[in-house]
N, C-alpha and C positions, 0 to 999 in steps of 0.2 A: 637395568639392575643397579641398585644403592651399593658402587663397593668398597662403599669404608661404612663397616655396621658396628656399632656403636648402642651396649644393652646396659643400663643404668639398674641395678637392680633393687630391691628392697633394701637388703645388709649393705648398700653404698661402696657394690663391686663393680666398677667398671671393664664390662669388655670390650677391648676393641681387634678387629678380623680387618687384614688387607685382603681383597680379594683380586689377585692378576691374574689375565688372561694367560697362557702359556701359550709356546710357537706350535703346540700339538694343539692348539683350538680348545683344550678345556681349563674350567676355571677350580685351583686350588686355590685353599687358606694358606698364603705363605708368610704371614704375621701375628702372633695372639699376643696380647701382654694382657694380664690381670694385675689391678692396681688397688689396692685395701687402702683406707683412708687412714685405719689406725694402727696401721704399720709403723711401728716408731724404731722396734730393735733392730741391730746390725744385721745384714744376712753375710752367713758362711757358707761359700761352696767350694765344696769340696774336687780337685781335679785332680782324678786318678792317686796319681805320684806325685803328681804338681803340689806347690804350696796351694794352703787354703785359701782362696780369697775372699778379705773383708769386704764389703759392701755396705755404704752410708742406707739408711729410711727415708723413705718418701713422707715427706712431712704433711701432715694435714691441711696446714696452711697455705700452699704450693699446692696439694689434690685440688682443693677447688676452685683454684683457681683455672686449672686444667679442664677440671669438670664444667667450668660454664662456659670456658673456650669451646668445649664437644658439645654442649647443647648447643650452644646458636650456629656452631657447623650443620647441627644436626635440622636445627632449623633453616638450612639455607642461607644464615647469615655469613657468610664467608668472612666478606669481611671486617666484621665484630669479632668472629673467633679468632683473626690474625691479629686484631689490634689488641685484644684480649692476651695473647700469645707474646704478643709484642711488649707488653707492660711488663710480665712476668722476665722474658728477658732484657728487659731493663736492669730489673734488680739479683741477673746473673752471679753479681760478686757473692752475696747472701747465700745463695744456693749452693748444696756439696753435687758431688758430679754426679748418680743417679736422679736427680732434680733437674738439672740439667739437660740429660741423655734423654728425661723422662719430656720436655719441654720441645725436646729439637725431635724427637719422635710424633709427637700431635701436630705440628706442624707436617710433618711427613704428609701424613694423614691427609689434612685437610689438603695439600697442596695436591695428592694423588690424588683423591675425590673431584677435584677440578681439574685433571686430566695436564698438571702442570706439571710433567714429569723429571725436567730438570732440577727444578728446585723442591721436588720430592727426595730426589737422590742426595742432593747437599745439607736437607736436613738430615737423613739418617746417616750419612757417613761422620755428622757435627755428635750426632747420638753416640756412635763409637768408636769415635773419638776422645768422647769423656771417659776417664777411667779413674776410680773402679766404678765397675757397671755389674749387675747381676750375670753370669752365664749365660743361663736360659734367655734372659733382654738381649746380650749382647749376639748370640746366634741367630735369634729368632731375625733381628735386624740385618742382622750379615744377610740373610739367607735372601729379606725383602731387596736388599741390595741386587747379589745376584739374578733377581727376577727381573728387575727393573734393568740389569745391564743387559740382558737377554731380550728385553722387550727393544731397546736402544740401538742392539746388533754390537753393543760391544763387547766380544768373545772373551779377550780375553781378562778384562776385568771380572768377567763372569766363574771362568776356572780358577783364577786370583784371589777371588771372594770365597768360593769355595775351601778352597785349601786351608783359608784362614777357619774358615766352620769347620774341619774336621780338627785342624787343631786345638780346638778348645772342647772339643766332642771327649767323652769317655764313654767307649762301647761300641755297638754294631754304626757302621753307617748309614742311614735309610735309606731305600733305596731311590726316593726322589733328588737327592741328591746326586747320586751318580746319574741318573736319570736325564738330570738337568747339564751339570757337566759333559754325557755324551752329545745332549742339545748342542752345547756350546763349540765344543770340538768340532764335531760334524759342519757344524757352520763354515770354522777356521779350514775345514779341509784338513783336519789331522787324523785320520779318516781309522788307524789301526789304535791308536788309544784310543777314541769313540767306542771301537767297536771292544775293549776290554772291560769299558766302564756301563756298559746298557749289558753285556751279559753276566758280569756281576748283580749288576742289579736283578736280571730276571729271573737268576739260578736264585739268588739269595732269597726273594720274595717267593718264586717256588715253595724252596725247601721250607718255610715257614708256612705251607697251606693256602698261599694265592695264587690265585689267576693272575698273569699281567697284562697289564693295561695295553688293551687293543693298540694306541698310540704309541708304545712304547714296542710294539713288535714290528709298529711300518715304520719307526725311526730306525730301527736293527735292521728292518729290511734295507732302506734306503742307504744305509751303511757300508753295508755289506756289496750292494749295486757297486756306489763307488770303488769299492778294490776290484770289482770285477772278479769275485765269486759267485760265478752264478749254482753254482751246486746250493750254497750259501742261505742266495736266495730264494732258490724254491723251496727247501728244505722249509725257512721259514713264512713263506705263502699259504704251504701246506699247510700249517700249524694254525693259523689265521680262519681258514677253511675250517678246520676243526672246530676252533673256540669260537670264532662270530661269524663263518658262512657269510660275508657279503659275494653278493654277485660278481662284483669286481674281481675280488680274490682269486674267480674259478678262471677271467679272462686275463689275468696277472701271469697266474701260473700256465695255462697251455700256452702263454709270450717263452715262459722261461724253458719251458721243457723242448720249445722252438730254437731258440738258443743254444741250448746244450744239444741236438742234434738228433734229438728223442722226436722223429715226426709223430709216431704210431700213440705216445702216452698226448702229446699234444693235439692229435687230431680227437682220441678219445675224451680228453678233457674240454674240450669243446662243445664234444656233443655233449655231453653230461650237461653243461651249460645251456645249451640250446633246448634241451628236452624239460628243462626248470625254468624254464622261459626268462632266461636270463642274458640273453641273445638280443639285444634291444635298440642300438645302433646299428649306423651303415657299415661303420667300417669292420666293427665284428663279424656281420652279417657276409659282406665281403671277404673277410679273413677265412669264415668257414668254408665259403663255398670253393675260395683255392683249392684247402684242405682239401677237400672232397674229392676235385679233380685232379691234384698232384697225386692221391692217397687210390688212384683208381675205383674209383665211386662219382663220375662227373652225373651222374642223371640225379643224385640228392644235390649236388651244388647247382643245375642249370634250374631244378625246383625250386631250390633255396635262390635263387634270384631271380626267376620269372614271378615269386611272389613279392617279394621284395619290391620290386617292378612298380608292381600294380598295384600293390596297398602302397606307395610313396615314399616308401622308406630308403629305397635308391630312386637316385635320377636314372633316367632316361637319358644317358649320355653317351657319348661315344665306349668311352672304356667299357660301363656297364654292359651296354648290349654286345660288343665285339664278344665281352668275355663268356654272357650268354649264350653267343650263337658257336663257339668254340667249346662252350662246355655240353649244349647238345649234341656238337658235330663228334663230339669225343664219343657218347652215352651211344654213337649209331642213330642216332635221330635226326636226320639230314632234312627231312621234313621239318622239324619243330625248328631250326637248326637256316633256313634258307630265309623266311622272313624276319627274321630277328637280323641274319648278315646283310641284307637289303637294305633294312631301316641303318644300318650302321655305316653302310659300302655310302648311303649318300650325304652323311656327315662328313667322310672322312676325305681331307685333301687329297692323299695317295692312294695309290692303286690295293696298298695290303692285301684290305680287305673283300676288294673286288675281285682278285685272283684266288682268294680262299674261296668266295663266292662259283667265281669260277668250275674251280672243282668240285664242289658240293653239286653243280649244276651236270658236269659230266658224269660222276658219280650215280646220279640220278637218271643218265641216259636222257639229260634234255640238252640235246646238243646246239642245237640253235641260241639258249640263252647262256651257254658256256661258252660260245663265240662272242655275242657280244657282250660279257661279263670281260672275257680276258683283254679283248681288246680297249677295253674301255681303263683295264688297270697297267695295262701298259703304255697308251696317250698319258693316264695321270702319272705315274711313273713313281720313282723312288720305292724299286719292289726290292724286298730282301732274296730273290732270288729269280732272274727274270728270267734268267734260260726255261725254268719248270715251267711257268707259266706259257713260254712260246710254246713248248710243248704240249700242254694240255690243250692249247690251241689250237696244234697242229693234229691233236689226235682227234680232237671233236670235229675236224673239218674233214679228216679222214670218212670219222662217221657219217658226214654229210655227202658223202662223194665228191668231196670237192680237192680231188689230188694233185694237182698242182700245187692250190695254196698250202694243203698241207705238206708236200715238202719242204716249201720254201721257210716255214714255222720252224719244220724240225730243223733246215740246215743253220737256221737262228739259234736252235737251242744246242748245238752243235758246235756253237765256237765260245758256251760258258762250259767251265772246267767241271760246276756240279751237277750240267744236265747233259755232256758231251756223250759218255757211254750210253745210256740208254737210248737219246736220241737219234743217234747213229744204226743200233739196231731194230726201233722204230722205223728209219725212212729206210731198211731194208725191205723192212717188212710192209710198207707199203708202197713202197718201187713193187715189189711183187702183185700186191695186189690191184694197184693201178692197169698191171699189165694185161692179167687176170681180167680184170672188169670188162677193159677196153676189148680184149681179144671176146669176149663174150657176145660186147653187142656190137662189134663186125661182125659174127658169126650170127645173129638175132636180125641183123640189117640185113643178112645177103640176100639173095632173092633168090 
Protein backbone atom coordinates (compact mmCIF):
# COMPACT_ATOMS: atom_id res chain seq x y z
CA UNK A 1 0.00 0.00 0.00
CA UNK A 2 1.23 3.85 -1.27
CA UNK A 3 0.91 5.58 2.38
CA UNK A 4 1.57 8.82 1.65
CA UNK A 5 -1.32 9.69 -1.27
CA UNK A 6 -0.87 12.69 -2.62
CA UNK A 7 -4.17 13.83 -5.30
CA UNK A 8 -3.27 16.97 -7.52
CA UNK A 9 -6.43 18.25 -8.55
CA UNK A 10 -7.76 20.21 -11.52
CA UNK A 11 -8.44 23.79 -9.20
CA UNK A 12 -4.34 23.20 -8.10
CA UNK A 13 -5.77 21.62 -4.58
CA UNK A 14 -3.23 19.52 -3.15
CA UNK A 15 -4.08 16.72 -0.92
CA UNK A 16 -1.97 14.91 1.07
CA UNK A 17 -3.37 11.70 3.72
CA UNK A 18 -0.73 9.97 6.11
CA UNK A 19 -1.72 6.74 6.48
CA UNK A 20 -0.37 4.69 9.90
CA UNK A 21 -0.73 1.51 10.70
CA UNK A 22 -2.07 1.46 14.54
CA UNK A 23 -0.99 -1.11 17.54
CA UNK A 24 -4.96 -2.53 17.02
CA UNK A 25 -3.72 -3.62 13.31
CA UNK A 26 -5.95 -1.28 11.30
CA UNK A 27 -5.06 1.59 9.05
CA UNK A 28 -6.37 5.26 9.90
CA UNK A 29 -5.89 8.82 8.12
CA UNK A 30 -4.23 10.53 10.92
CA UNK A 31 -2.99 13.56 8.73
CA UNK A 32 -5.01 15.69 5.84
CA UNK A 33 -3.76 19.26 5.01
CA UNK A 34 -5.27 20.91 1.99
CA UNK A 35 -3.06 23.50 0.55
CA UNK A 36 -4.71 26.36 -2.19
CA UNK A 37 -2.17 27.98 -4.38
CA UNK A 38 -4.06 31.18 -4.24
CA UNK A 39 -4.30 31.51 -0.75
CA UNK A 40 -2.65 34.91 -0.21
CA UNK A 41 -5.04 36.40 2.79
CA UNK A 42 -4.22 36.08 6.66
CA UNK A 43 -6.29 33.07 8.22
CA UNK A 44 -8.09 33.82 11.68
CA UNK A 45 -9.01 31.02 14.02
CA UNK A 46 -10.82 31.46 16.17
CA UNK A 47 -10.20 29.39 19.97
CA UNK A 48 -13.08 29.16 21.99
CA UNK A 49 -12.12 32.14 24.63
CA UNK A 50 -8.72 32.16 23.53
CA UNK A 51 -7.35 34.99 21.62
CA UNK A 52 -7.76 34.81 17.78
CA UNK A 53 -4.92 33.67 16.13
CA UNK A 54 -3.28 35.32 13.06
CA UNK A 55 -1.91 33.12 10.68
CA UNK A 56 0.62 34.12 7.61
CA UNK A 57 -0.62 32.73 3.45
CA UNK A 58 1.02 30.16 1.77
CA UNK A 59 2.43 31.78 -0.97
CA UNK A 60 2.22 30.73 -4.48
CA UNK A 61 5.68 30.85 -4.97
CA UNK A 62 6.70 28.48 -2.14
CA UNK A 63 3.29 26.01 -3.27
CA UNK A 64 5.25 25.07 -6.10
CA UNK A 65 7.85 24.62 -5.22
CA UNK A 66 6.37 21.98 -2.75
CA UNK A 67 4.15 20.77 -5.53
CA UNK A 68 7.10 19.41 -7.67
CA UNK A 69 8.91 18.24 -4.32
CA UNK A 70 5.42 15.84 -4.27
CA UNK A 71 5.48 14.91 -7.74
CA UNK A 72 8.96 13.50 -8.11
CA UNK A 73 8.15 11.76 -4.42
CA UNK A 74 5.36 10.73 -6.20
CA UNK A 75 7.30 9.65 -8.87
CA UNK A 76 9.74 7.58 -6.85
CA UNK A 77 12.21 10.14 -7.04
CA UNK A 78 12.92 10.54 -3.44
CA UNK A 79 15.78 11.89 -3.65
CA UNK A 80 14.96 14.96 -6.25
CA UNK A 81 12.09 15.62 -3.86
CA UNK A 82 14.58 16.02 -0.83
CA UNK A 83 16.93 18.11 -2.88
CA UNK A 84 14.03 19.88 -4.15
CA UNK A 85 12.87 20.41 -0.24
CA UNK A 86 16.25 21.00 0.43
CA UNK A 87 16.53 24.27 -1.85
CA UNK A 88 13.40 25.63 -0.48
CA UNK A 89 14.86 25.38 2.91
CA UNK A 90 17.69 27.16 1.92
CA UNK A 91 15.87 30.21 1.47
CA UNK A 92 14.15 29.60 5.12
CA UNK A 93 15.00 33.34 6.12
CA UNK A 94 12.35 34.57 3.18
CA UNK A 95 9.68 32.39 4.40
CA UNK A 96 6.94 33.36 7.33
CA UNK A 97 6.38 30.46 9.63
CA UNK A 98 3.23 28.64 7.94
CA UNK A 99 5.76 28.33 4.74
CA UNK A 100 8.00 27.03 6.82
CA UNK A 101 5.71 24.46 8.90
CA UNK A 102 4.38 23.86 5.45
CA UNK A 103 8.06 22.71 4.06
CA UNK A 104 9.12 20.69 7.27
CA UNK A 105 5.62 18.72 6.88
CA UNK A 106 6.39 17.48 3.08
CA UNK A 107 9.54 16.36 4.28
CA UNK A 108 7.46 14.52 7.00
CA UNK A 109 5.88 12.88 4.29
CA UNK A 110 8.27 11.89 2.08
CA UNK A 111 10.63 10.59 4.91
CA UNK A 112 7.54 8.42 6.27
CA UNK A 113 6.75 6.94 2.70
CA UNK A 114 10.46 5.69 2.90
CA UNK A 115 9.64 4.09 6.12
CA UNK A 116 12.40 6.64 7.76
CA UNK A 117 10.62 7.10 10.74
CA UNK A 118 12.92 9.03 12.80
CA UNK A 119 13.43 11.78 10.78
CA UNK A 120 9.66 11.69 9.86
CA UNK A 121 9.16 12.74 13.54
CA UNK A 122 11.77 15.63 13.47
CA UNK A 123 10.29 17.08 10.56
CA UNK A 124 6.94 17.42 12.04
CA UNK A 125 7.87 18.41 15.44
CA UNK A 126 10.38 21.48 13.11
CA UNK A 127 6.45 21.98 11.61
CA UNK A 128 5.14 22.76 15.14
CA UNK A 129 7.43 24.37 16.13
CA UNK A 130 6.85 27.08 13.71
CA UNK A 131 4.54 29.48 15.08
CA UNK A 132 1.79 30.82 14.01
CA UNK A 133 0.76 27.91 12.21
CA UNK A 134 -3.12 27.17 11.22
CA UNK A 135 -5.02 25.22 14.12
CA UNK A 136 -6.39 22.65 12.07
CA UNK A 137 -2.16 22.20 10.59
CA UNK A 138 -1.04 22.35 13.77
CA UNK A 139 -3.48 19.38 15.45
CA UNK A 140 -3.61 17.43 12.43
CA UNK A 141 0.33 17.17 12.94
CA UNK A 142 0.26 16.87 16.69
CA UNK A 143 -1.97 13.97 16.26
CA UNK A 144 0.57 12.28 13.17
CA UNK A 145 3.20 12.89 16.06
CA UNK A 146 1.44 10.97 18.48
CA UNK A 147 0.84 7.97 15.96
CA UNK A 148 4.24 7.81 15.09
CA UNK A 149 5.35 7.87 18.94
CA UNK A 150 2.95 5.04 19.35
CA UNK A 151 4.25 3.16 16.53
CA UNK A 152 8.14 4.02 18.28
CA UNK A 153 6.66 2.56 21.76
CA UNK A 154 7.16 5.86 23.10
CA UNK A 155 4.23 6.15 25.67
CA UNK A 156 4.68 8.76 26.96
CA UNK A 157 5.32 11.17 24.40
CA UNK A 158 2.38 9.80 23.04
CA UNK A 159 -0.33 11.08 26.04
CA UNK A 160 2.17 14.37 25.98
CA UNK A 161 1.26 14.92 22.40
CA UNK A 162 -2.16 14.33 23.16
CA UNK A 163 -2.88 16.71 25.77
CA UNK A 164 -1.18 19.33 23.66
CA UNK A 165 -4.25 18.43 20.80
CA UNK A 166 -6.88 18.75 23.29
CA UNK A 167 -5.62 21.97 24.29
CA UNK A 168 -5.94 23.70 21.31
CA UNK A 169 -9.22 21.63 20.46
CA UNK A 170 -12.70 23.68 21.07
CA UNK A 171 -15.53 21.12 21.42
CA UNK A 172 -16.10 17.34 21.89
CA UNK A 173 -12.97 15.22 21.99
CA UNK A 174 -13.06 12.40 19.19
CA UNK A 175 -13.06 9.58 20.21
CA UNK A 176 -9.94 8.23 18.45
CA UNK A 177 -8.08 10.28 20.48
CA UNK A 178 -8.98 8.78 23.74
CA UNK A 179 -8.83 5.71 21.85
CA UNK A 180 -5.18 6.24 21.24
CA UNK A 181 -4.32 7.62 24.69
CA UNK A 182 -5.81 4.42 26.28
CA UNK A 183 -3.43 2.63 23.54
CA UNK A 184 -0.78 4.52 25.05
CA UNK A 185 -1.54 4.04 28.85
CA UNK A 186 -2.29 0.55 28.56
CA UNK A 187 1.25 0.11 27.23
CA UNK A 188 2.74 2.22 30.29
CA UNK A 189 0.90 -0.10 32.54
CA UNK A 190 -1.27 2.73 33.99
CA UNK A 191 -3.86 0.41 33.46
CA UNK A 192 -7.10 2.40 35.67
CA UNK A 193 -6.71 5.77 33.43
CA UNK A 194 -6.66 3.53 30.35
CA UNK A 195 -9.47 1.94 31.35
CA UNK A 196 -11.45 5.81 31.95
CA UNK A 197 -10.23 7.06 28.59
CA UNK A 198 -11.41 3.76 26.11
CA UNK A 199 -14.95 4.09 28.10
CA UNK A 200 -15.26 7.44 27.45
CA UNK A 201 -14.52 6.95 24.32
CA UNK A 202 -17.21 4.02 23.69
CA UNK A 203 -20.12 5.62 25.88
CA UNK A 204 -19.32 8.90 23.85
CA UNK A 205 -19.41 7.28 20.33
CA UNK A 206 -22.46 5.20 21.44
CA UNK A 207 -24.45 7.89 22.48
CA UNK A 208 -23.93 9.63 19.13
CA UNK A 209 -25.46 6.30 16.99
CA UNK A 210 -22.16 4.00 16.72
CA UNK A 211 -21.04 0.84 16.89
CA UNK A 212 -17.52 0.72 18.40
CA UNK A 213 -14.68 -0.58 16.81
CA UNK A 214 -14.29 -4.29 17.32
CA UNK A 215 -10.57 -3.20 18.33
CA UNK A 216 -11.35 -0.77 20.62
CA UNK A 217 -13.55 -3.35 22.68
CA UNK A 218 -10.45 -6.14 22.90
CA UNK A 219 -8.30 -3.15 24.12
CA UNK A 220 -11.18 -2.60 27.04
CA UNK A 221 -11.03 -6.04 27.20
CA UNK A 222 -7.43 -6.40 27.71
CA UNK A 223 -7.63 -3.65 30.13
CA UNK A 224 -9.76 -4.53 32.27
CA UNK A 225 -7.74 -8.43 32.44
CA UNK A 226 -5.01 -6.40 33.77
CA UNK A 227 -6.77 -5.07 37.00
CA UNK A 228 -8.01 -8.33 37.40
CA UNK A 229 -11.72 -7.73 36.85
CA UNK A 230 -12.91 -10.56 35.55
CA UNK A 231 -16.67 -9.84 35.99
CA UNK A 232 -15.31 -6.95 33.75
CA UNK A 233 -14.23 -8.84 31.36
CA UNK A 234 -16.77 -11.15 30.39
CA UNK A 235 -19.24 -8.59 30.68
CA UNK A 236 -17.32 -7.19 27.77
CA UNK A 237 -16.64 -10.69 25.80
CA UNK A 238 -20.28 -10.98 25.83
CA UNK A 239 -20.74 -7.75 23.99
CA UNK A 240 -18.19 -8.82 21.42
CA UNK A 241 -20.47 -11.98 20.91
CA UNK A 242 -23.11 -9.83 20.24
CA UNK A 243 -21.68 -7.37 17.78
CA UNK A 244 -19.02 -9.53 15.77
CA UNK A 245 -19.63 -13.30 16.96
CA UNK A 246 -16.00 -14.47 16.37
CA UNK A 247 -15.39 -17.92 17.29
CA UNK A 248 -12.75 -17.06 19.62
CA UNK A 249 -15.13 -14.77 21.76
CA UNK A 250 -17.40 -17.89 22.58
CA UNK A 251 -13.94 -19.82 23.87
CA UNK A 252 -12.79 -16.32 25.62
CA UNK A 253 -15.80 -16.20 27.48
CA UNK A 254 -16.49 -19.96 28.88
CA UNK A 255 -12.20 -19.23 30.00
CA UNK A 256 -13.86 -16.35 32.05
CA UNK A 257 -17.02 -17.73 33.39
CA UNK A 258 -14.07 -20.69 34.42
CA UNK A 259 -12.55 -17.97 36.37
CA UNK A 260 -15.12 -16.59 38.14
CA UNK A 261 -16.40 -20.12 39.36
CA UNK A 262 -19.39 -20.28 37.16
CA UNK A 263 -18.69 -24.17 35.87
CA UNK A 264 -22.36 -24.79 34.74
CA UNK A 265 -22.55 -21.18 32.39
CA UNK A 266 -18.84 -22.32 31.16
CA UNK A 267 -19.47 -25.75 30.43
CA UNK A 268 -22.81 -24.62 28.58
CA UNK A 269 -20.90 -21.94 26.75
CA UNK A 270 -18.76 -24.43 25.40
CA UNK A 271 -21.09 -26.50 24.14
CA UNK A 272 -22.68 -23.74 22.38
CA UNK A 273 -19.27 -23.36 20.77
CA UNK A 274 -18.82 -26.93 19.96
CA UNK A 275 -22.44 -27.44 18.29
CA UNK A 276 -21.22 -24.04 15.85
CA UNK A 277 -18.40 -25.97 14.96
CA UNK A 278 -16.20 -23.73 16.52
CA UNK A 279 -14.46 -26.31 18.66
CA UNK A 280 -11.26 -26.56 16.24
CA UNK A 281 -8.16 -27.14 18.19
CA UNK A 282 -6.71 -29.55 20.53
CA UNK A 283 -6.61 -27.79 23.37
CA UNK A 284 -10.22 -26.67 23.27
CA UNK A 285 -11.13 -29.85 22.27
CA UNK A 286 -9.33 -30.99 25.47
CA UNK A 287 -10.76 -28.32 27.62
CA UNK A 288 -14.28 -29.65 26.76
CA UNK A 289 -14.02 -33.06 27.29
CA UNK A 290 -12.71 -32.07 31.12
CA UNK A 291 -15.84 -30.27 31.30
CA UNK A 292 -17.69 -33.07 30.52
CA UNK A 293 -16.30 -35.39 32.99
CA UNK A 294 -15.86 -32.89 36.02
CA UNK A 295 -19.59 -31.62 34.86
CA UNK A 296 -20.82 -35.61 35.28
CA UNK A 297 -21.43 -36.21 31.59
CA UNK A 298 -17.85 -38.25 31.01
CA UNK A 299 -19.36 -40.62 28.02
CA UNK A 300 -19.68 -37.02 25.64
CA UNK A 301 -16.11 -36.21 26.67
CA UNK A 302 -14.54 -39.93 26.33
CA UNK A 303 -16.61 -39.44 22.69
CA UNK A 304 -15.32 -36.08 22.26
CA UNK A 305 -11.80 -37.60 22.37
CA UNK A 306 -11.81 -41.04 20.99
CA UNK A 307 -12.71 -38.84 17.84
CA UNK A 308 -10.44 -36.48 18.33
CA UNK A 309 -8.07 -39.51 18.42
CA UNK A 310 -8.73 -40.67 15.29
CA UNK A 311 -9.34 -37.93 12.98
CA UNK A 312 -5.65 -36.34 14.43
CA UNK A 313 -6.67 -33.71 15.99
CA UNK A 314 -5.00 -35.10 19.34
CA UNK A 315 -2.05 -37.11 19.68
CA UNK A 316 -1.99 -40.40 20.87
CA UNK A 317 -0.03 -39.70 23.76
CA UNK A 318 0.18 -40.60 27.11
CA UNK A 319 -2.04 -37.98 28.79
CA UNK A 320 -4.64 -38.23 25.91
CA UNK A 321 -5.24 -41.78 26.18
CA UNK A 322 -4.77 -42.17 30.22
CA UNK A 323 -7.59 -39.41 30.10
CA UNK A 324 -9.53 -41.43 27.66
CA UNK A 325 -9.46 -44.60 29.21
CA UNK A 326 -10.53 -42.66 32.80
CA UNK A 327 -13.12 -40.92 31.02
CA UNK A 328 -14.75 -44.27 29.82
CA UNK A 329 -13.94 -45.82 33.12
CA UNK A 330 -16.12 -42.93 34.55
CA UNK A 331 -19.12 -43.32 31.78
CA UNK A 332 -19.23 -47.42 33.32
CA UNK A 333 -17.63 -48.51 30.16
CA UNK A 334 -14.86 -50.75 31.47
CA UNK A 335 -14.90 -52.37 28.26
CA UNK A 336 -14.22 -49.24 25.85
CA UNK A 337 -12.18 -48.13 28.96
CA UNK A 338 -9.45 -51.36 29.28
CA UNK A 339 -7.72 -51.14 25.71
CA UNK A 340 -7.37 -47.48 25.58
CA UNK A 341 -5.55 -48.16 29.58
CA UNK A 342 -3.38 -50.95 28.05
CA UNK A 343 -2.22 -48.70 25.10
CA UNK A 344 -1.38 -46.04 27.87
CA UNK A 345 -0.15 -48.53 31.08
CA UNK A 346 2.78 -49.26 28.31
CA UNK A 347 3.88 -45.82 27.68
CA UNK A 348 3.86 -45.11 30.99
CA UNK A 349 7.18 -45.43 33.34
CA UNK A 350 5.03 -45.91 36.64
CA UNK A 351 2.87 -48.37 37.77
CA UNK A 352 -0.44 -45.49 37.89
CA UNK A 353 -1.84 -46.56 35.34
CA UNK A 354 -1.36 -50.29 35.62
CA UNK A 355 -2.97 -50.52 38.90
CA UNK A 356 -6.07 -48.36 37.38
CA UNK A 357 -5.82 -51.20 34.81
CA UNK A 358 -5.63 -53.47 37.39
CA UNK A 359 -9.01 -52.75 38.84
CA UNK A 360 -10.86 -52.26 35.69
CA UNK A 361 -9.48 -55.90 35.24
CA UNK A 362 -10.99 -57.12 38.70
CA UNK A 363 -13.98 -55.15 38.06
CA UNK A 364 -14.43 -57.20 35.17
CA UNK A 365 -14.19 -60.41 37.10
CA UNK A 366 -10.88 -61.22 34.95
CA UNK A 367 -8.88 -62.09 37.78
CA UNK A 368 -5.90 -63.71 36.25
CA UNK A 369 -5.08 -60.36 34.27
CA UNK A 370 -5.64 -58.26 37.44
CA UNK A 371 -2.81 -60.29 38.94
CA UNK A 372 -0.60 -59.53 36.51
CA UNK A 373 -1.70 -55.93 35.95
CA UNK A 374 -1.00 -55.22 39.73
CA UNK A 375 1.95 -56.76 40.05
CA UNK A 376 3.37 -55.35 37.20
CA UNK A 377 2.44 -51.60 38.72
CA UNK A 378 3.95 -52.34 41.75
CA UNK A 379 7.60 -53.74 40.27
CA UNK A 380 7.14 -50.21 38.28
CA UNK A 381 6.27 -48.46 41.27
CA UNK A 382 5.84 -44.72 42.26
CA UNK A 383 1.81 -45.53 42.89
CA UNK A 384 -0.23 -42.82 44.52
CA UNK A 385 -1.54 -45.27 46.70
CA UNK A 386 0.08 -48.74 47.05
CA UNK A 387 -1.72 -50.31 49.88
CA UNK A 388 -5.25 -50.24 47.45
CA UNK A 389 -3.49 -51.89 44.85
CA UNK A 390 -1.87 -54.73 47.16
CA UNK A 391 -5.27 -55.05 47.94
CA UNK A 392 -6.88 -55.48 44.70
CA UNK A 393 -4.30 -57.98 44.39
CA UNK A 394 -4.91 -59.82 47.19
CA UNK A 395 -8.62 -59.89 46.48
CA UNK A 396 -8.15 -61.22 42.87
CA UNK A 397 -5.94 -63.86 44.25
CA UNK A 398 -8.52 -64.70 46.67
CA UNK A 399 -10.72 -65.11 43.48
CA UNK A 400 -8.23 -67.51 42.21
CA UNK A 401 -8.09 -69.55 45.36
CA UNK A 402 -4.80 -68.82 45.91
CA UNK A 403 -5.11 -67.92 49.88
CA UNK A 404 -2.18 -67.75 51.07
CA UNK A 405 -0.78 -65.27 48.55
CA UNK A 406 -3.75 -63.48 49.20
CA UNK A 407 -3.17 -62.95 52.67
CA UNK A 408 0.06 -61.97 52.49
CA UNK A 409 -1.32 -58.90 49.91
CA UNK A 410 -3.83 -57.94 52.31
CA UNK A 411 -1.38 -58.00 55.38
CA UNK A 412 0.77 -55.56 52.77
CA UNK A 413 -2.10 -53.43 52.32
CA UNK A 414 -2.52 -53.50 56.07
CA UNK A 415 0.45 -51.58 57.23
CA UNK A 416 -0.66 -48.29 54.73
CA UNK A 417 -2.93 -46.04 56.74
CA UNK A 418 -5.47 -45.53 53.57
CA UNK A 419 -5.87 -49.22 52.92
CA UNK A 420 -5.50 -50.58 56.61
CA UNK A 421 -9.35 -50.73 57.72
CA UNK A 422 -10.73 -52.46 54.84
CA UNK A 423 -7.93 -54.77 54.41
CA UNK A 424 -7.87 -55.90 57.73
CA UNK A 425 -11.69 -56.88 57.37
CA UNK A 426 -10.82 -58.52 53.95
CA UNK A 427 -8.13 -60.98 55.45
CA UNK A 428 -11.00 -61.65 57.98
CA UNK A 429 -13.05 -62.49 55.61
CA UNK A 430 -10.85 -64.67 53.84
CA UNK A 431 -9.14 -66.35 56.91
CA UNK A 432 -12.74 -67.65 57.04
CA UNK A 433 -12.98 -68.66 53.84
CA UNK A 434 -9.82 -70.20 53.32
CA UNK A 435 -10.81 -72.38 56.18
CA UNK A 436 -14.14 -72.97 54.72
CA UNK A 437 -12.66 -74.09 51.39
CA UNK A 438 -9.88 -76.30 53.00
CA UNK A 439 -12.26 -77.93 55.44
CA UNK A 440 -14.41 -78.83 52.24
CA UNK A 441 -11.96 -80.62 50.31
CA UNK A 442 -10.73 -82.73 53.27
CA UNK A 443 -14.27 -83.66 53.69
CA UNK A 444 -14.43 -84.22 49.44
CA UNK A 445 -10.91 -86.21 49.82
CA UNK A 446 -11.89 -88.53 52.67
CA UNK A 447 -12.72 -91.87 51.67
Amino acid sequence: MKLLQCFLSKSRLILCSLLIFSTTGTVSSVASLLITSTAVAQEETKLGDRKTRRTPALRATVYEQLARAQSAGDAGNVEDAIAILDLVKSKADSMNSYERAMMYNFYGFIYYNEERFDETIEAFQAAIEEQPIPVSFEQTTIFSLAQLSMMQGQYDKVVGYLERWESLNDGKIPPKNYILKAQALYQNKQFSDAARYIEEAIVNHEEAGFLPDENWLTLQRAIYFEMKEPEKVKDIIAKLIRLYDEPKYWIQLAGMYGELGREKEQLATMEVAYQRGFINSASDTYNLAQLYYYHGVPYKGAKLMEDAIASGLLEENLRNLKFLGQSWQRAKEEEKAVPVMQQAAQMSDDGKIDAQLALLYFNLEQYDKAIDAANVAIQKGDLDNIGNTHMVLGLALYNTRQFARALDELAKAESFAGSRGAARQWSKYVEKEKSTYESRLAIEGAP
